[in-house]
Each structure stands twice: as C-alpha cells, then as structure tokens.
PANUPA-356675 format. One record per atom (N, C-alpha, C): residue in one letter; x, y, z. Coordinates in steps of 0.001 Angstrom, whole numbers, plus 500000, padded with zeros to 6 digits. Example, Ala and Ser with C-alpha at 12.3 -4.5 7.8 and 13.67 -1.06 7.14 Angstrom:
REM residues 2
 nuke      X      Y      Z
    A 513190 494310 507800
    A 512300 495500 507800
    A 513200 496700 507800
    S 512850 497750 507080
    S 513670 498940 507140
    S 512900 500030 507870
REM end
This chain:
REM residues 220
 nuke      X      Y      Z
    X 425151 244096 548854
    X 425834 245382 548850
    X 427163 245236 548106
    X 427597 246020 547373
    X 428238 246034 546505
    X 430159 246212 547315
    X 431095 246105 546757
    X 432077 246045 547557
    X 432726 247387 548049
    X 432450 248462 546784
    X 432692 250340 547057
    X 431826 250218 548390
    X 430475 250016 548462
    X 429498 250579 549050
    X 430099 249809 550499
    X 430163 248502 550886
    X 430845 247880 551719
    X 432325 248713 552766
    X 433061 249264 551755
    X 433798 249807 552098
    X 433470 251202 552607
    X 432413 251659 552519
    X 432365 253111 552196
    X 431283 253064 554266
    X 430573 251454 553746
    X 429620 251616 555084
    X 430367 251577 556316
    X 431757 250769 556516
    X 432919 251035 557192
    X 433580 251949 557203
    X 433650 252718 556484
    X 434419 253755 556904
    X 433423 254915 557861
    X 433119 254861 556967
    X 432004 255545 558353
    X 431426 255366 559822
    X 431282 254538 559481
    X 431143 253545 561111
    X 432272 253589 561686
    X 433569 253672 561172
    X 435282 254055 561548
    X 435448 255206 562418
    X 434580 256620 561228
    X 435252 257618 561399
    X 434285 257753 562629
    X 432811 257118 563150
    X 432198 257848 564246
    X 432829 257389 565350
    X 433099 256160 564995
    X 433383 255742 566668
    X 435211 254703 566035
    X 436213 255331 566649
    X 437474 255187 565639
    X 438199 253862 566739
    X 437755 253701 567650
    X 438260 252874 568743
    X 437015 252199 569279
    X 436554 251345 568970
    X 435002 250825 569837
    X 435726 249991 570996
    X 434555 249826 571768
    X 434718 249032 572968
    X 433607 248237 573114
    X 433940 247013 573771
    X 433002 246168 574449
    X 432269 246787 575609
    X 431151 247025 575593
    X 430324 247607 577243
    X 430147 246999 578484
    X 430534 245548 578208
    X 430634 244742 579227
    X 431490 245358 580152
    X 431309 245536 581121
    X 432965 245443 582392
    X 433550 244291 582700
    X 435079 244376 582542
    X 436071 243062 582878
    X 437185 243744 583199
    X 438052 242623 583902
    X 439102 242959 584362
    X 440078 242319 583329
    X 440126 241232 583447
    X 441020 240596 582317
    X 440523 239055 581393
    X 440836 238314 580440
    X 440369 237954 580106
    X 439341 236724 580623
    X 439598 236123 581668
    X 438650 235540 582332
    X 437218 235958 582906
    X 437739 237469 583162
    X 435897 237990 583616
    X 435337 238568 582753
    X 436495 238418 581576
    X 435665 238627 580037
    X 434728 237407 580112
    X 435499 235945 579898
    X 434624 235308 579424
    X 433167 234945 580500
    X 433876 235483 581831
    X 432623 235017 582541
    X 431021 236093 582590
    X 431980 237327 581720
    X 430129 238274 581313
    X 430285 238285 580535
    X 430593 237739 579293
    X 429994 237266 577901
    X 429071 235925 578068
    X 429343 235033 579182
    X 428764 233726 579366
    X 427437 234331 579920
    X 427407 235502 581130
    X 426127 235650 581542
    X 425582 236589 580961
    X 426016 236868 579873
    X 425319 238345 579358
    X 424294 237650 577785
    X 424301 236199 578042
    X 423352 235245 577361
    X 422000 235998 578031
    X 420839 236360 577104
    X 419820 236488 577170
    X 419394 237636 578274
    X 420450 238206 577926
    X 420580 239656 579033
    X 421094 240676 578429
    X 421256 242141 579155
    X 421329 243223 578656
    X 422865 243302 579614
    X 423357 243974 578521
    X 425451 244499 579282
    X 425059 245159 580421
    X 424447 246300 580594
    X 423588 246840 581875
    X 423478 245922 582881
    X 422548 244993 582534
    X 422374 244012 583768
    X 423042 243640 584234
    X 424160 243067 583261
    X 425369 242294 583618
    X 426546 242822 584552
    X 426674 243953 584162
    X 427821 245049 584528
    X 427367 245396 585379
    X 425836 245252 586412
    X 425374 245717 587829
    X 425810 244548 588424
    X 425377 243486 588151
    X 425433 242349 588868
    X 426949 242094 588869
    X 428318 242065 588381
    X 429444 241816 588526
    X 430095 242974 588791
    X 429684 243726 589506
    X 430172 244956 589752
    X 431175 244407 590699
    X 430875 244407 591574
    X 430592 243538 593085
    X 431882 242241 592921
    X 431112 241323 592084
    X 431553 240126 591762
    X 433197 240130 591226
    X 433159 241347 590458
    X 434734 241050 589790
    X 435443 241848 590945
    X 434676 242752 592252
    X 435971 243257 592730
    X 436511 242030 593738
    X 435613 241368 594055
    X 435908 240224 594715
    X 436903 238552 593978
    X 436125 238446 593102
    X 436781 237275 592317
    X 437037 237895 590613
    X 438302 237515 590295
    X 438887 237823 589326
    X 439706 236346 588626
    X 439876 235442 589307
    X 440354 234240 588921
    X 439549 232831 589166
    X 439423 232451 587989
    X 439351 230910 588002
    X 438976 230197 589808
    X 440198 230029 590601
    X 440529 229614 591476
    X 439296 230532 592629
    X 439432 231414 592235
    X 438625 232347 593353
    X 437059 232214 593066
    X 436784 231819 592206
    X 435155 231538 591400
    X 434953 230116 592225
    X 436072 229133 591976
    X 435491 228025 592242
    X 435451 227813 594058
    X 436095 228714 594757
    X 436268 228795 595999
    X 434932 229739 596420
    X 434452 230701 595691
    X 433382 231108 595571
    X 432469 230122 595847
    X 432071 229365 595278
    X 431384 228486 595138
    X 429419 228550 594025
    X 429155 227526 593361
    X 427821 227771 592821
    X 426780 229156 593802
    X 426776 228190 594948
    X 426191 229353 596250
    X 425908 230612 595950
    X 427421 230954 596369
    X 428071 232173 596454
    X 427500 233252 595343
    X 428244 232288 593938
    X 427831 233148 592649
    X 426451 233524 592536
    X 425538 232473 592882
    X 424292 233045 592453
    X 423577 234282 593188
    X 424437 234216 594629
    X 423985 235457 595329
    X 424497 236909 594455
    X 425758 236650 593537
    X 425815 237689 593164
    X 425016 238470 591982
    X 424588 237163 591187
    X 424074 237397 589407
    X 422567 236750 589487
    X 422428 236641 590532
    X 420324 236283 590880
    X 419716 237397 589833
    X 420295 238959 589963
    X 419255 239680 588914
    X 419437 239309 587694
    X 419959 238536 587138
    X 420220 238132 585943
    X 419721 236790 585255
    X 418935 236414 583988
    X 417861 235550 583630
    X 418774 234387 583678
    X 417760 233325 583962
    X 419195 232197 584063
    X 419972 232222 584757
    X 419869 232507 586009
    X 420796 232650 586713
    X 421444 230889 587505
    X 420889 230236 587900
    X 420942 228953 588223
    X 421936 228069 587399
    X 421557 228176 585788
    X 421826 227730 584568
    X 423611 228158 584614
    X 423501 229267 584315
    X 424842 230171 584760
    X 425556 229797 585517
    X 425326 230011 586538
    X 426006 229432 587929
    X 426550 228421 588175
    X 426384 227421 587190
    X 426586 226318 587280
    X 427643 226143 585923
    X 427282 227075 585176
    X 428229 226595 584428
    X 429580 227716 584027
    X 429398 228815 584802
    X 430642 229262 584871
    X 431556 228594 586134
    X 430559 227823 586958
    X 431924 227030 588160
    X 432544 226088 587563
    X 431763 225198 586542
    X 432075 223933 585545
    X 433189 224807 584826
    X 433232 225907 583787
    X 434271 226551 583533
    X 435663 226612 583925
    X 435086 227301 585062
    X 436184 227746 586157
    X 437514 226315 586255
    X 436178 225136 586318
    X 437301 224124 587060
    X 437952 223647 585746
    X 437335 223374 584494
    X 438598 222676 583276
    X 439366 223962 583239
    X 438923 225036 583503
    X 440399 226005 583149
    X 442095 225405 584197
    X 441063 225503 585227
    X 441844 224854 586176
    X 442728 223727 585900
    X 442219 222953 585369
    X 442617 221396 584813
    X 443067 221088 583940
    X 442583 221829 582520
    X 443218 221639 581105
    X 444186 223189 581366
    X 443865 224076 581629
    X 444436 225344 580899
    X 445740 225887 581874
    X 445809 225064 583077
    X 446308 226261 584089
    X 445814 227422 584740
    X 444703 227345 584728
    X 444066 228877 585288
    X 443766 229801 584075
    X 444517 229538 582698
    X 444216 230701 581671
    X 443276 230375 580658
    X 442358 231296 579874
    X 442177 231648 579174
    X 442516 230841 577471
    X 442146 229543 576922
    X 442189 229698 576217
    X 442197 230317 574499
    X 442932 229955 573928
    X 442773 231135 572309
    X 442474 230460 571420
    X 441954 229541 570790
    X 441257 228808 570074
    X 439674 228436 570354
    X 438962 229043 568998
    X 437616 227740 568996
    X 437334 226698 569934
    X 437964 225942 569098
    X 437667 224321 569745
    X 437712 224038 571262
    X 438830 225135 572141
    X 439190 224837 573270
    X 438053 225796 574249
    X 437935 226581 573456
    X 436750 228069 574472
    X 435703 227009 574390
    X 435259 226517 573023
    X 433628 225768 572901
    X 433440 224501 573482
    X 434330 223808 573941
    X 434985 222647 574941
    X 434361 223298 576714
    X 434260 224447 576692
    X 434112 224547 577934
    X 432185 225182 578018
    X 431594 224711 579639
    X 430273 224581 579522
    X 430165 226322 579308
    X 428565 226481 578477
    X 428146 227215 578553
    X 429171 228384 577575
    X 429820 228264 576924
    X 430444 228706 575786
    X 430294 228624 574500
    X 429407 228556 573638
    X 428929 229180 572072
    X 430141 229636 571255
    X 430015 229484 570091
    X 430668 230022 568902
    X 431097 231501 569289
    X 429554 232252 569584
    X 429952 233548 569970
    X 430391 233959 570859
    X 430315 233156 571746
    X 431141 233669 573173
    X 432253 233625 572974
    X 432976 232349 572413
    X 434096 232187 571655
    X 434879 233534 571116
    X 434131 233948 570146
    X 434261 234831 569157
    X 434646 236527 569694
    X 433698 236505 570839
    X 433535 237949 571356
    X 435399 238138 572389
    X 435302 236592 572642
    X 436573 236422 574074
    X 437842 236631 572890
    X 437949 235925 571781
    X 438623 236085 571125
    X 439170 237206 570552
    X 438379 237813 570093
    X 438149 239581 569448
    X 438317 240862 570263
    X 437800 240239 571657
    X 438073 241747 572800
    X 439509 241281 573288
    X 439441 240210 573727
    X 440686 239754 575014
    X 442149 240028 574015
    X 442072 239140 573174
    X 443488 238532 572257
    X 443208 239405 570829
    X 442377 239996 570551
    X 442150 240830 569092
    X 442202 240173 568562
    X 441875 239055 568103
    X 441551 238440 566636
    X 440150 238716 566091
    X 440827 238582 564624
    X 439688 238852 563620
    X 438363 238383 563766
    X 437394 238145 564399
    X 436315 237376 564752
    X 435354 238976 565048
    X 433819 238044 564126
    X 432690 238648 564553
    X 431704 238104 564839
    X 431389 238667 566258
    X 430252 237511 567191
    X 428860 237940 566176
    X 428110 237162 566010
    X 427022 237516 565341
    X 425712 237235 566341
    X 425233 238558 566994
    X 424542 238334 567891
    X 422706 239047 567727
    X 421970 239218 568122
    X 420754 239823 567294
    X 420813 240633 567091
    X 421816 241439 567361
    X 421753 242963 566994
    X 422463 243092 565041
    X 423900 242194 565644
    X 424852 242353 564121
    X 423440 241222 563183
    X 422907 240246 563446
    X 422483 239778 562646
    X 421305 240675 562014
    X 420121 241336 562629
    X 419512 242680 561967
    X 420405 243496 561355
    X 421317 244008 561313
    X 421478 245139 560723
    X 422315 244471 559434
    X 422833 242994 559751
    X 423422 242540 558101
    X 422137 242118 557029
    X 421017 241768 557876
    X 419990 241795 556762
    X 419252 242669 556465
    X 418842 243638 557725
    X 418716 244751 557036
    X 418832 245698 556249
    X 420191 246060 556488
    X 420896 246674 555632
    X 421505 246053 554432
    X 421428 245032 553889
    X 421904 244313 553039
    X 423220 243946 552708
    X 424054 244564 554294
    X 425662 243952 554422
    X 425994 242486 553805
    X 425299 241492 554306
    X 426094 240451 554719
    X 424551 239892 555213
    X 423162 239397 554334
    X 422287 239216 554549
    X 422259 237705 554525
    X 421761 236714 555189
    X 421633 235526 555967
    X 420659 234912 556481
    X 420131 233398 556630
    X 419227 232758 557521
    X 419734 232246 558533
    X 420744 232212 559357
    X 421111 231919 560387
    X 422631 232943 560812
    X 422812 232744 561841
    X 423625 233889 562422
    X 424959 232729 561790
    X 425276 231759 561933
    X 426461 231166 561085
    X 426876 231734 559683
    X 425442 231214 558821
    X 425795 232085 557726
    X 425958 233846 557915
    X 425299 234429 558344
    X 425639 235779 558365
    X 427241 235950 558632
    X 427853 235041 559641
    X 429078 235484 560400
    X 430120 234944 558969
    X 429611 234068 558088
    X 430776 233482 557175
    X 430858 234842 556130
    X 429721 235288 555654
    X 429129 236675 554729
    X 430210 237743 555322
    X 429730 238058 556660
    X 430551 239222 557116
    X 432189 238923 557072
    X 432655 237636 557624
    X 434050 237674 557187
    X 434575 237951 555540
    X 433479 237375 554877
    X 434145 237212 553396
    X 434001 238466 553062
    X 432696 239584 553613
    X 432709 241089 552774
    X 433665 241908 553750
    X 433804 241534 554476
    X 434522 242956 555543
    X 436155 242878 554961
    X 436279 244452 554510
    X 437589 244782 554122
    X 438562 244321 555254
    X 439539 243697 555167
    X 440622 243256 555927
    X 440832 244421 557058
    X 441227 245627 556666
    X 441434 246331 557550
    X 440514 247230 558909
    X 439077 246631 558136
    X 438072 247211 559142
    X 437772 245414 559670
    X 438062 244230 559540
    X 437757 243016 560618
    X 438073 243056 562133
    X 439304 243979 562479
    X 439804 244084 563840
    X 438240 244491 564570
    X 437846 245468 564368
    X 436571 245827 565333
    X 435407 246094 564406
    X 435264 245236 563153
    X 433764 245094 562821
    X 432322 244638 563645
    X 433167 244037 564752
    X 431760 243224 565726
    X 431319 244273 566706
    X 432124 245329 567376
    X 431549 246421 567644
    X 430856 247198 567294
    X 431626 248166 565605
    X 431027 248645 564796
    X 429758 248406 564446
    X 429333 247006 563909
    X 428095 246575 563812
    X 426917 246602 565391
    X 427710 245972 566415
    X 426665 245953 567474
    X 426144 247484 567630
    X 426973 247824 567865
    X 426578 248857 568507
    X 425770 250228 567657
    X 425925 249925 566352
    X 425263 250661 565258
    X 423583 249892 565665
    X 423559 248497 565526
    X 422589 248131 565998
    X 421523 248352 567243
    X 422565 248578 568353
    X 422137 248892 569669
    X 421569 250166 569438
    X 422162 250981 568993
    X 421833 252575 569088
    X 421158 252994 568016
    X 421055 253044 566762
    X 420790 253643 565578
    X 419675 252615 564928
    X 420104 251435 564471
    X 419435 250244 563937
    X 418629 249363 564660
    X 417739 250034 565354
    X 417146 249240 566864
    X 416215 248349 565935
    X 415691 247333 566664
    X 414994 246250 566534
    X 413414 246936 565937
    X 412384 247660 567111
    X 411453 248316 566740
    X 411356 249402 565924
    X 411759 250107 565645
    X 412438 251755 564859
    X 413521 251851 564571
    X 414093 251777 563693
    X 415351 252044 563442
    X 415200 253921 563325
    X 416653 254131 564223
    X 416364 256275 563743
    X 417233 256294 562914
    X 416472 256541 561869
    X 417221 256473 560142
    X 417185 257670 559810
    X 417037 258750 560630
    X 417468 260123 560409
    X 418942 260402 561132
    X 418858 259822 562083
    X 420232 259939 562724
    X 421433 259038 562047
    X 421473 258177 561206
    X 422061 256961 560297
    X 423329 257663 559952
    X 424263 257535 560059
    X 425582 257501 559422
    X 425745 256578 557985
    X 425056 255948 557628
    X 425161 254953 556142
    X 423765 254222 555624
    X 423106 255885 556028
    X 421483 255595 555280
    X 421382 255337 554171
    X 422270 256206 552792
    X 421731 255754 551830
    X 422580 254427 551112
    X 423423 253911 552073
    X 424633 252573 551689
    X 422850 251405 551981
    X 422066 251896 552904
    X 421459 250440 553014
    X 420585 250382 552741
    X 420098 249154 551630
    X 418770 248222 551566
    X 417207 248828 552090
    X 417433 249014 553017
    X 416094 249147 554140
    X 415220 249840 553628
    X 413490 249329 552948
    X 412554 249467 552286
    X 412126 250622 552982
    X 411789 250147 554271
    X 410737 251042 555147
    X 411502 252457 556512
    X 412188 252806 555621
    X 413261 253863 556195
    X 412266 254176 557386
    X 412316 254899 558543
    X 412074 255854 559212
    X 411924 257352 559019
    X 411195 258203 559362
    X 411293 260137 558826
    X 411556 260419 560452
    X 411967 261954 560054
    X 412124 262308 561534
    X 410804 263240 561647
    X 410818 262793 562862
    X 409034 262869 563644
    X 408515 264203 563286
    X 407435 264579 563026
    X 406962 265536 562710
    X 406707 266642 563841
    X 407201 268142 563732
    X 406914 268579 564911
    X 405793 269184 565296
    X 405415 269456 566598
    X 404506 269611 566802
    X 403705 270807 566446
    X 402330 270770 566455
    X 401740 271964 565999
    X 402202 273181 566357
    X 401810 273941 565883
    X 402330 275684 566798
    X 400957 275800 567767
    X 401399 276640 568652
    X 400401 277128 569329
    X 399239 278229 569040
    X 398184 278325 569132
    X 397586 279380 568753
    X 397639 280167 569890
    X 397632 281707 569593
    X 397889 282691 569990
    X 396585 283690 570403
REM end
C-alpha cells in the first residue's frame, strides 16, 4: 500500500472511532497486565466476566499473591488455560514484588522477563497503561495487515516491524486499536462486511464481500 493510501486508511479509521479503547476491564496497570496475560487464547468477553469479581477484590501484586494459585483459579476456571495462568500470573505477581516493588514495569526486556508475558503482552501493557508507541500484533491486526495489504507479513514479528515503519507517526499512539478492532468488527476472520468498510477501496482484498441480497417479495 502505497504511503497517500496508508495515510488516507488512518485517517479514517481516526475519524470513526477518534479515541479507541482497550475492551479489556482494568483498574490500573497491573490488572492490565494480568487480563492481557489471561486474555491468551480467549475472548475480552470472557475475560472481563471472569475478573469482574477478581479485580474488585485484588488489584495489587501483594493481594494476588495472598490470593493464592487456589484462590485465582476459582476465579478465571471459565477461562482456557486456566491452570497454566494461574500459575503464572502468581509467578508474576511475586518478581514484581522482588525486582519491581510492586510496580509495573516499562520496558521490553523487563515485562518479557516475567512468566507468561510475550512481546505482545508487552506491547499491549505498554501502549494502553504508559502510551507508548507499540502495536501488539495479534490475529486480528495480523489479518487485516495482509489482507488489506497494510503492512503484509509471514509472521506477526514481521508484520509488527512493517506496521511501525508504515504507520504515520501521528496515527502510532492508537494504531493497535484502530487495527484490532477494525478487525474484530468489520474485517472478521470468516466474512469480512466489506459493505460496511470504512477503507474498502484503500485495500488489496481480491474476494470483497456484496451486501446480501434481499429477499424475494412476496406474492400477493
């Protein structure tokens, strides 16, 4: 995609939604990172039922690990992996404890240091919590950069290096929204509704979608 057209697919995506948000529920940046950690191989929905509960109760580090593995899993059992999880947001919990003071690291190296933390988890904690420039590249942003021919890629690494190098400086603050959620809603996995598209004719995509044909009339 060309760099006008680049610019032009952001702005649009700007003007619909001018403030995006993360759908996850959190309180502050720690129960950020702890439903970005369980929202691995899960839906924000799921996640945001199951910590409903969980964040009105524990909100700190200290209170997770006093929680205990136990505890947690009674809360996030509806959630895949839950065992897996459980175990490694208490492992979390405690180097925060140990290296960080209870907070929230802001670097790479130090988020991906801790269990059960990814590039993208990294990326997402980074970008919602502290606003830095970072875009999690998750299955949703990675379809719609090859689909659409944004920022097209064989692995979500490369896609995420593509999208930093094409995304106009001033649309990087919330490109990882912009994209998800264009994905989530508009650019779905099975059908994309490419009648409803805000930057249909900016993209690539061979096998567009029509809008559904209506139904017969009735005879009379």
């Amino acid at each position: 995609m060309k760099p006008q057209a680049v610019e032009e697919f952001y702005r649009r995506l700007s003007e619909a939604r001018p403030e995006p948000e993360t759908e996850l529920q959190y309180r502050n940046p720690y129960t950020l990172l702890v439903a970005v950690v369980l929202s691995a191989q899960a839906t924000d929905v799921g996640v945001n039922r199951a910590t409903k509960q969980l964040f009105a109760e524990v909100d700190t580090p200290a209170g997770m690990v006093a929680l205990g593995e136990e505890g947690l899993k009674q809360h996030i059992k509806t959630i895949g992996l839950f065992n897996t999880k459980a175990k490694n947001v208490i492992a979390l919990s405690k180097l925060l404890l140990e290296r960080h003071g209870g907070e929230v690291p802001r670097t790479h190296a130090e988020l991906q240091a801790l269990p059960g933390v990814g590039r993208k988890t990294a990326n997402v904690v980074l970008n919602v919590a502290f606003g830095e420039e970072t875009i999690a590249v998750d299955t949703h942003i990675f379809r719609v950069s090859n689909r659409t021919g944004l920022a097209p890629g064989k692995t979500p690494d490369k896609v995420e290096e593509k999208l930093m190098k094409v995304t106009p400086a001033k649309y990087r603050r919330h490109a990882h929204h912009w994209l998800i959620l264009h994905g989530r809603y508009t650019c779905k996995a099975g059908k994309p509704n490419c009648p409803e598209c805000k930057v249909l004719e900016l993209c690539a995509y061979k096998k567009k979608t029509r809008p559904d044909a209506p139904p017969p009339a009735r005879k009379r």
